[in-house]
C-alpha positions, 0 to 999 in steps of 0.5 A: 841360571838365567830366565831366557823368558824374562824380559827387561822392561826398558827393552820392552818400553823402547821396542814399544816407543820405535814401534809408535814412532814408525806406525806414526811415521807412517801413516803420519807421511800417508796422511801428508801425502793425500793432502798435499797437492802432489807436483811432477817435481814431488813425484818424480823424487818420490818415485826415485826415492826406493833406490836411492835409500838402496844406494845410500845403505849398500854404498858404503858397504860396496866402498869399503869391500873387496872382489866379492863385494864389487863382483856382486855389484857388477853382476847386480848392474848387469841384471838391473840392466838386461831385467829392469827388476830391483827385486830380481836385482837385490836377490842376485846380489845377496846370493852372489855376494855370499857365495864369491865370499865363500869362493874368495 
């Protein structure tokens, strides 16, 4: 019988070490950013930045699926443009998505 409880140490030593590398990430960038002198240029990229890393994670999904996939993708289109909410947007992508995978 396996100790479900039990836990492998290097398991434990790499989520440890991602966590130190996200929080150093993080407040690393924060740091950066408070000072550096920020140009219309930088903030016009960083404030585009949020959809493009959606774009970059969920594009290839949306190229290799099928009715479902780009069905949910018209009805996100559809929502950004009448909306102009990304929350909104995302949500009613992953319930479609889900639900024509059902019907389809």
């Amino acid at each position: 019988m396996v100790d479900v409880l039990s836990l492998d140490p290097l398991v434990v030593g790499v989520i440890l070490a991602m966590t130190v590398v996200t929080v150093v990430a993080k407040v690393g960038g924060t740091w950066l950013v408070r000072h550096v002198e920020v140009s219309e240029r930088l903030q016009a990229g960083l404030d585009v930045l949020p959809g493009a890393i959606v774009i970059a994670v969920l594009g290839p999904e949306l190229a290799a699926g099928g009715p479902a996939e780009w069905g949910a993708a018209a009805l996100v289109l559809a929502v950004m443009w009448r909306t102009e909410s990304i929350i909104l947007a995302l949500v009613t992508g992953v319930v479609a998505v889900v639900s024509l995978r059902t019907l389809l």
